[in-house]
TORPA-4810 file (N, C-alpha, C, O; in nm, 3 decimals):
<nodes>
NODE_1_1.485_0.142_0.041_1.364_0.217_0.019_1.312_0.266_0.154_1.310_0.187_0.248_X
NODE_2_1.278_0.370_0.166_1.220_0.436_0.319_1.079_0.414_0.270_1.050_0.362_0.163_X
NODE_3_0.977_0.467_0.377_0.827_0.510_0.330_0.828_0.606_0.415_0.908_0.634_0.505_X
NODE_4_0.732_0.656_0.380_0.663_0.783_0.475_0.529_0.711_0.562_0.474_0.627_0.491_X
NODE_5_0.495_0.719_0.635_0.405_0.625_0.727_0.232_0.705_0.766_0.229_0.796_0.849_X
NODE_6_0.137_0.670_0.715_0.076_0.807_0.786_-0.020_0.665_0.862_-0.008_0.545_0.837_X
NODE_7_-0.119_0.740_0.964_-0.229_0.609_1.020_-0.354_0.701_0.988_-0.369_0.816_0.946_X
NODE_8_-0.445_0.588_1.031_-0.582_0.598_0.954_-0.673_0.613_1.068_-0.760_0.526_1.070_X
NODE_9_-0.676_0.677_1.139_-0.772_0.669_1.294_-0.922_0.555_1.286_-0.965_0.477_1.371_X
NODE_10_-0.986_0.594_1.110_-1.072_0.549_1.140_-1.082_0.367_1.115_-1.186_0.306_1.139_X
NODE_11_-0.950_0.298_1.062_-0.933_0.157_1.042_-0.833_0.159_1.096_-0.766_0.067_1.050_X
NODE_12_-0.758_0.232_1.202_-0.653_0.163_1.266_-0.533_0.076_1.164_-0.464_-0.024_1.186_X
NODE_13_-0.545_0.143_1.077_-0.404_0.087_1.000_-0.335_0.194_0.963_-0.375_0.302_0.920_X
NODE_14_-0.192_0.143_0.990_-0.087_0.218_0.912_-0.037_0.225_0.785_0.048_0.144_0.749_X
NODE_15_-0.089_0.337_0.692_-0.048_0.301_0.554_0.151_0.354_0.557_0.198_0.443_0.628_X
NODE_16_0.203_0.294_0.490_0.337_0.349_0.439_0.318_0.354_0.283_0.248_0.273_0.222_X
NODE_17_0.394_0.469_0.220_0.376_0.490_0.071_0.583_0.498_0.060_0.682_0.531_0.125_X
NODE_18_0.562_0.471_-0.005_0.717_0.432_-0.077_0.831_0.541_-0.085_0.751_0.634_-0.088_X
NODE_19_0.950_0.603_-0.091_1.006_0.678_-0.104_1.024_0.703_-0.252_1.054_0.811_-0.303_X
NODE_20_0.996_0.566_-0.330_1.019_0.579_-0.502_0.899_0.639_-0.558_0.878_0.649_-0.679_X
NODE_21_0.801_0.688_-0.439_0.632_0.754_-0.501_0.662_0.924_-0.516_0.651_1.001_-0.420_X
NODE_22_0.699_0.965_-0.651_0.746_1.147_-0.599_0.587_1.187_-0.641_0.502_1.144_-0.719_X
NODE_23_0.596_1.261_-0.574_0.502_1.394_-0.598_0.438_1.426_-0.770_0.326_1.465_-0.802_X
NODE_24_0.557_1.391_-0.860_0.476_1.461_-0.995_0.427_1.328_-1.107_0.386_1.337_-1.223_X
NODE_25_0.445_1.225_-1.034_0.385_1.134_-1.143_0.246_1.073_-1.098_0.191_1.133_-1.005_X
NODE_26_0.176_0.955_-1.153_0.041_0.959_-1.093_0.042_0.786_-1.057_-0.056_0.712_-1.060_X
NODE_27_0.176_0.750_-1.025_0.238_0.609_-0.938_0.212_0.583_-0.811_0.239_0.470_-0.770_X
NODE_28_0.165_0.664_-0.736_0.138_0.666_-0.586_0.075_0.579_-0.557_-0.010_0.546_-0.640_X
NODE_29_0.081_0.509_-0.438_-0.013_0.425_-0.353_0.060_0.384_-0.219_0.182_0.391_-0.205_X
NODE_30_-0.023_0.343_-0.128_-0.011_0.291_0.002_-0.027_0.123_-0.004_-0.064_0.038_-0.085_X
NODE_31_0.008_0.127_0.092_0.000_-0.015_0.180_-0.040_-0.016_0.316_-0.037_0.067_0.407_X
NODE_32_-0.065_-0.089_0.309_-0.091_-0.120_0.493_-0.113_-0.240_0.530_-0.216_-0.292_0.488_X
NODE_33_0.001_-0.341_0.644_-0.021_-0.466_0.645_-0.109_-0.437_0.777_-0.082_-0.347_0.856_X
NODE_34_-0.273_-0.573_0.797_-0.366_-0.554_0.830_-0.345_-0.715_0.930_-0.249_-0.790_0.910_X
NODE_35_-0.434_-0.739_1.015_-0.374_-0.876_1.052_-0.437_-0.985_1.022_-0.410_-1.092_1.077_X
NODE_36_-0.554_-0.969_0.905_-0.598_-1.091_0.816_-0.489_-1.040_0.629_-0.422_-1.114_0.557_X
NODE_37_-0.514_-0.922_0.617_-0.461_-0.896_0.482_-0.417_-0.805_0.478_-0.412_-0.739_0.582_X
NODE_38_-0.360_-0.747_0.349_-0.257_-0.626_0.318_-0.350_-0.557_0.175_-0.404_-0.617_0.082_X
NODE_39_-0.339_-0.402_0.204_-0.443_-0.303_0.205_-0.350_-0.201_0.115_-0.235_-0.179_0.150_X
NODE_40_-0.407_-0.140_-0.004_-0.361_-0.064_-0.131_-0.427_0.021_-0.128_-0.532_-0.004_-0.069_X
NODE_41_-0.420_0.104_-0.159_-0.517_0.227_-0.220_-0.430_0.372_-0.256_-0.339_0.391_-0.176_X
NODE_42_-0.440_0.451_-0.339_-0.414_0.551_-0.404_-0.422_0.630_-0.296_-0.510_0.649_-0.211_X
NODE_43_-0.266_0.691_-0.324_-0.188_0.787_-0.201_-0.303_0.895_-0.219_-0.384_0.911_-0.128_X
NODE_44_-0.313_0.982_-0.353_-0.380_1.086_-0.349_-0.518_1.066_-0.363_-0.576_1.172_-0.390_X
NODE_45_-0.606_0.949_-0.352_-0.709_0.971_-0.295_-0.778_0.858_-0.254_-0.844_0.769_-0.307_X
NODE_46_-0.715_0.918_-0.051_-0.699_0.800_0.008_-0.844_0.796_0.081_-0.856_0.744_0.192_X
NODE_47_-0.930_0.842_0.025_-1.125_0.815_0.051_-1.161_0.727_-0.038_-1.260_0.654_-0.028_X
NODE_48_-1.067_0.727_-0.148_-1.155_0.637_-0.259_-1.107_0.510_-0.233_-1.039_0.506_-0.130_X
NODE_49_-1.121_0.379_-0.307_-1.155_0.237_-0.293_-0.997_0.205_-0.259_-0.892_0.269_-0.270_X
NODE_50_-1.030_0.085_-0.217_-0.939_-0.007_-0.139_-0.901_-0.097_-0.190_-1.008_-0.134_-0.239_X
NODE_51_-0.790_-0.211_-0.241_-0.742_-0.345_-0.245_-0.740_-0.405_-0.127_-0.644_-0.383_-0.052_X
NODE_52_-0.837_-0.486_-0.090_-0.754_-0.614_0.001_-0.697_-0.754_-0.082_-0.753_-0.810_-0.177_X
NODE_53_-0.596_-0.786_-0.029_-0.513_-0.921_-0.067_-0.497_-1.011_0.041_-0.464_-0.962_0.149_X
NODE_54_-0.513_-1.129_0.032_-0.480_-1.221_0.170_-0.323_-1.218_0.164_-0.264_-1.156_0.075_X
NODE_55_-0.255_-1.292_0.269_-0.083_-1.253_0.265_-0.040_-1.343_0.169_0.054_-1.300_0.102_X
NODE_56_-0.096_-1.503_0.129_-0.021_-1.569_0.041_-0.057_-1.479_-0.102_0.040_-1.411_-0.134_X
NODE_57_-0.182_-1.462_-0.202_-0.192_-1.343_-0.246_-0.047_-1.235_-0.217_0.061_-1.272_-0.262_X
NODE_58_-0.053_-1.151_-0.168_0.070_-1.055_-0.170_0.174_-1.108_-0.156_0.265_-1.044_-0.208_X
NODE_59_0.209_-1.213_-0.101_0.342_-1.268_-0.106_0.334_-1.341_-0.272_0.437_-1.305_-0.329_X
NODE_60_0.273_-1.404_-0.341_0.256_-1.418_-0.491_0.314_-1.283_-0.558_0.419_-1.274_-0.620_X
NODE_61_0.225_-1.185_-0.531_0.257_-1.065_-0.644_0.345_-1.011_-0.637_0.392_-0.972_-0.743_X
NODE_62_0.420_-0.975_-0.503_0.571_-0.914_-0.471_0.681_-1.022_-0.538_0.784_-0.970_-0.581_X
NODE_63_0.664_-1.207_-0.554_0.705_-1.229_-0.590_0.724_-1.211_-0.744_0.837_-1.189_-0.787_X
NODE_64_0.624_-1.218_-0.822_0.609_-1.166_-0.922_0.652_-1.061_-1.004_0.689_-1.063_-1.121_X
NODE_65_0.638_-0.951_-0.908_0.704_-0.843_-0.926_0.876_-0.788_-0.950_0.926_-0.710_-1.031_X
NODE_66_0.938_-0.876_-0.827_1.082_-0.899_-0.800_1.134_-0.960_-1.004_1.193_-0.908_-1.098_X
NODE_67_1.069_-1.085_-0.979_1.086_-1.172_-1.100_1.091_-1.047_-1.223_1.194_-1.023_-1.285_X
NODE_68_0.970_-0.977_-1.245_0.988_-0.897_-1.344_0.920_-0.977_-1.480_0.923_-0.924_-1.591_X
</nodes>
């Protein structure tokens, strides 16, 4: 999986959004690992609200996820 990487001048984080995020569906979102937590929010509208997760949190749900 690649991402596309963009940064955020005004929180100093780097979001990456996924290479599996295309353009015509409404699946999009970012990430951004932060150095207390890891940071979500909707690729196309990246003004509006935020997820924070602590890392055990995100390390739970990725596991989760994998599992299926």
């Amino acid at each position: 999986m690649n991402a596309d990487k963009s940064s955020d001048s005004i929180t100093g984080l780097r979001w990456n959004k996924s290479s599996y995020s295309g353009g015509e569906g409404g699946e999009c979102v970012e990430v951004a690992v932060g150095s207390g937590a890891v940071h979500v929010r909707d690729s196309k509208d990246r003004q509006g609200p935020q997820f924070s997760f602590g890392r055990a949190e995100w390390a739970a749900f990725l596991r989760f996820a994998v599992d299926g």
